[in-house]
C-alpha positions in Angstrom: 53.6 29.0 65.9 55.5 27.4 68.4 54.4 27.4 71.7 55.9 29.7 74.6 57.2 28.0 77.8 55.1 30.1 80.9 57.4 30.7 84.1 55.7 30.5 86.9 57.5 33.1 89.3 56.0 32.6 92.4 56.8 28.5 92.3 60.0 28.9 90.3 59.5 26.7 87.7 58.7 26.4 84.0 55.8 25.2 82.2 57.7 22.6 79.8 60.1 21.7 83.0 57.1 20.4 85.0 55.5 18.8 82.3 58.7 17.1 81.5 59.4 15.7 85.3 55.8 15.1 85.4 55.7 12.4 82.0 59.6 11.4 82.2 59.8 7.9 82.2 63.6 7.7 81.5 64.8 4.9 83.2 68.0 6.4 84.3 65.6 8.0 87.1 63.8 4.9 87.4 65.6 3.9 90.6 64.8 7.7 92.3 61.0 6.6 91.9 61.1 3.5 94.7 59.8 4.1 98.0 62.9 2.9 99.3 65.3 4.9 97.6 63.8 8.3 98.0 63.6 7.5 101.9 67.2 6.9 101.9 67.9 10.1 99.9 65.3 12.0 102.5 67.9 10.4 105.5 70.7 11.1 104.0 69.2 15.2 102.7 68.0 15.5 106.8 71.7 14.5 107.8 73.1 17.1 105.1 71.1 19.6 106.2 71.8 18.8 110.5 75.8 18.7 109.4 74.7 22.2 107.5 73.5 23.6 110.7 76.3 22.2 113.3 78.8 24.4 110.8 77.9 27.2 113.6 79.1 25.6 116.3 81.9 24.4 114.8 84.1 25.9 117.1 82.6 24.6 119.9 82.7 20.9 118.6 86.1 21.7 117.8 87.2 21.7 121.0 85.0 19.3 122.8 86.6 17.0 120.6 90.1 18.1 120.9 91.0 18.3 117.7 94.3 19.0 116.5 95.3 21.4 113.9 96.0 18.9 111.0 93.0 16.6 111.8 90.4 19.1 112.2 91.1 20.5 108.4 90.8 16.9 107.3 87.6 16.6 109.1 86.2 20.2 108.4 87.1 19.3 104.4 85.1 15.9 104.3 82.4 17.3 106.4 82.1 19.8 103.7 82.3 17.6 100.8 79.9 15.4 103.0 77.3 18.2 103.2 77.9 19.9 99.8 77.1 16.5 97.5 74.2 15.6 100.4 72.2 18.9 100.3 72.8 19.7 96.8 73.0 16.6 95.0 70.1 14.9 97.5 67.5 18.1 96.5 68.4 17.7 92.8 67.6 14.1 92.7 64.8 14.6 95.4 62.6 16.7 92.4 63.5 14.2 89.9 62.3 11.4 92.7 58.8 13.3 93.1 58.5 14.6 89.0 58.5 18.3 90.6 55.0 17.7 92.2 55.5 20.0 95.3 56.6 22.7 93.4 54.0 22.7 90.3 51.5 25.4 90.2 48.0 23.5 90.4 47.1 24.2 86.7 50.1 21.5 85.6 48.5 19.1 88.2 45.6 16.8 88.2 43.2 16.4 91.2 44.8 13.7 92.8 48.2 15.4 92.6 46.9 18.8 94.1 45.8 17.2 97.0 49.2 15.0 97.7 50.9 18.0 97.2 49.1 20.4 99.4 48.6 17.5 102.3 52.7 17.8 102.1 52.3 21.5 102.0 50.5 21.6 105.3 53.0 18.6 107.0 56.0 21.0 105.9 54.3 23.8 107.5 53.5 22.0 110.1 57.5 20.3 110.6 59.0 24.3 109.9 57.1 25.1 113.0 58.7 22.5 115.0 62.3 23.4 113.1 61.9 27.2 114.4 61.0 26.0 118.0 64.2 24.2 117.9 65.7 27.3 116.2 64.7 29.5 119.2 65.9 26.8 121.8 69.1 27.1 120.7 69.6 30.7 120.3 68.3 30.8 124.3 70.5 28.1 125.0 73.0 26.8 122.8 76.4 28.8 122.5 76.7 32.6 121.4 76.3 33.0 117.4 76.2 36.4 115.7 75.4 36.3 111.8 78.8 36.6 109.8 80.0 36.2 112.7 84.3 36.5 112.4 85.5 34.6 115.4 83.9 31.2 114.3 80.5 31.7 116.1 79.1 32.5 113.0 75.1 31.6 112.8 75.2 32.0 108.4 75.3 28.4 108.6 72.2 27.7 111.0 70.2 30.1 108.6 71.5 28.8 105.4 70.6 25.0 106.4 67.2 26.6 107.8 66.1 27.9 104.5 67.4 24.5 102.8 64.7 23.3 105.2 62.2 25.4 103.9 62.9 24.8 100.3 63.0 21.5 100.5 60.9 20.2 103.4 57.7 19.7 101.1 59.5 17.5 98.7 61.2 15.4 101.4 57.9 14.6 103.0 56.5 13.9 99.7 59.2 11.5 98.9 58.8 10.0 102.3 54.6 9.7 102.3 54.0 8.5 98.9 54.3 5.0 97.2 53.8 5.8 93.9 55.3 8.5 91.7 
């Protein structure tokens, strides 16, 4: 009888999708697995994510820069692009980089692994709490922003980057501590 693949609910992953990132050795990932390239994609996920967040205060960039019409579509369009392939593409290759370690349920995990996950567990917690500070700064003072906001103060951006953040955070620092994966 074949065997059934277990979803883990609470971690969002499948059994046979962690044990697959966890023994791939596919060499088409084999350059996401080098210190230095997982740093780069963890600077270039944190930029992704910063570009997310400024998306609420577009308007007020706008016109600190003095932007005209025609240039601040072209701007606003690669900025998007920009952000979209960065966030996106960076936390897709950013599990691949890690094999899925920070979000295995400990049963898929040996010793070792547990406890380089959970130390980047308690540095993301750790970073999110520094994030919302910053979060809380700029709601007291950084420009108005109302959530789906219509007149281009609009915070959806701030709190979509924010729980980007929050997804992602554990696997960044991950990437960023470890040596070998």
């Amino acid at each position: 009888m074949a065997k059934k693949n277990k979803i883990y609910w609470m971690e969002g992953v499948t059994e046979k999708g962690v044990r697959a990132l966890l023994t791939d050795e596919n060499s088409k990932f084999k350059w996401l697995r080098l210190q230095r390239n997982r740093r780069v994609l963890v600077v270039m996920m944190a930029l992704g994510l910063v570009l997310t967040a400024s998306g609420s205060y577009w308007t007020s960039i706008k016109k600190r820069l003095n932007l005209e019409s025609e240039t601040e579509i072209m701007v606003f369009s690669i900025a998007a692009i920009f952000v979209i392939l960065s966030v996106v593409g960076g936390y897709s290759f950013l599990r691949v980089s890690v094999r899925g370690i920070a979000d295995a349920p400990d049963e898929l995990l040996d010793e070792r692994q547990i406890q380089v996950r959970n130390t980047s567990f308690r540095y993301a917690y750790m970073g999110m709490g520094y994030i919302v500070l910053i979060l809380f700064l700029l709601t007291i003072y950084g420009p108005r922003l109302e959530l789906f906001g219509s007149d281009g103060a609009d915070a959806s951006f701030l709190l979509i980057s924010t729980m980007f953040v929050y997804a992602s955070l554990p696997s960044m620092i991950l990437a960023w501590r470890e040596k070998d994966i």
